[in-house]
C-alpha positions in Angstrom: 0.0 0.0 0.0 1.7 3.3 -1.0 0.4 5.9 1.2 0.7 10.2 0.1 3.1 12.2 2.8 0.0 13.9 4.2 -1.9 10.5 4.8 0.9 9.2 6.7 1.6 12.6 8.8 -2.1 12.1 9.5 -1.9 9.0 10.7 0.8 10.0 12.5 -1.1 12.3 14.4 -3.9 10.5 15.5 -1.3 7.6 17.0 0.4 9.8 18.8 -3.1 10.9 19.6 -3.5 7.4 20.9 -0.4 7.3 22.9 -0.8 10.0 24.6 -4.4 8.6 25.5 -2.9 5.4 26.8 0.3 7.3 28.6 -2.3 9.1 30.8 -4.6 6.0 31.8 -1.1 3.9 32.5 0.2 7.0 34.3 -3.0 7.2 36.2 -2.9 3.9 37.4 0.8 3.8 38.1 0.1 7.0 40.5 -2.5 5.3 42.2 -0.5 2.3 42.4 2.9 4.3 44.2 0.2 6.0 46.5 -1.0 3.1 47.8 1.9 2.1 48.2 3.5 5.2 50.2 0.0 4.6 52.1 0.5 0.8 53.0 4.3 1.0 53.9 4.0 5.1 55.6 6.7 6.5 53.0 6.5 10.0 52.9 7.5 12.5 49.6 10.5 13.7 51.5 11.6 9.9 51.9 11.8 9.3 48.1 12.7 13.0 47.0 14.6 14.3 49.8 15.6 17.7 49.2 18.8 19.9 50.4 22.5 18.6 51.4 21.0 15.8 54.2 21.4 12.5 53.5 18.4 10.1 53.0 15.7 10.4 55.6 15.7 7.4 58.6 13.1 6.1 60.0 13.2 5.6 63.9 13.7 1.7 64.4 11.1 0.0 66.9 13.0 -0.6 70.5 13.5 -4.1 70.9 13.7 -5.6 74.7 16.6 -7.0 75.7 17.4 -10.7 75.9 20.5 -10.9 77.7 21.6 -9.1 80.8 25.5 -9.0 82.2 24.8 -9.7 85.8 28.3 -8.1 86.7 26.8 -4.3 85.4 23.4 -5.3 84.7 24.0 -4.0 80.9 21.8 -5.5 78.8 21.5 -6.8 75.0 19.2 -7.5 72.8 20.6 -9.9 70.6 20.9 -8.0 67.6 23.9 -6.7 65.9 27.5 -7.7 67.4 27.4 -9.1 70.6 29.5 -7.0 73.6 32.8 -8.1 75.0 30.9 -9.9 78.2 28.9 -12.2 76.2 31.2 -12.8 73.0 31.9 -16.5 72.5 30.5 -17.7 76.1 27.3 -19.4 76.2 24.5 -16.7 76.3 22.1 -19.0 78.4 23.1 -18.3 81.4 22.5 -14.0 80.8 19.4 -15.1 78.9 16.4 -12.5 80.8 13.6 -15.0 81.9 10.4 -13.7 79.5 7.7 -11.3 81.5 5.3 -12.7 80.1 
């Protein structure tokens, strides 16, 4: 099929009419999509564009109870991250804190 230059420009226009069309419903749901999102998880705008010289925005970690206790100083530990020098390679049952509940 040999089309005329204006046919074609024509046809260009209306798929780029359609494309459009279909960039704005996809956008639309994509939008809806990231907002539920922010909603579901509590992300904020600053968290995913932060703005000025600071680095990326933290979140304040839940406090987790302690699970072991150094009955020397009474410091405690919760398990996580690397252990202090009074429980390192020793047993941990016996600074294990009996659960409250």
């Amino acid at each position: 099929m040999n089309s005329t230059y204006s046919e074609l420009l024509k046809q260009r226009s209306e798929l780029d009419q359609k494309i459009e069309e279909a960039r704005m419903q996809e956008l639309d749901a994509a939008l809806k999509q990231i907002r539920d999102l922010m909603d579901q998880y509590g992300i904020t705008a600053q968290e995913i564009l932060p703005t000025g010289a600071r680095g990326p925005v933290r979140r304040e970690r839940a406090k987790v109870e302690p699970k072991y206790r150094d009955p020397a100083t009474g410091t405690t530990w919760s398990g996580r991250g690397k252990p202090p020098a009074w429980i390192a390679g020793k047993n941990r049952e016996p600074f294990a804190i009996a659960n409250k509940a």
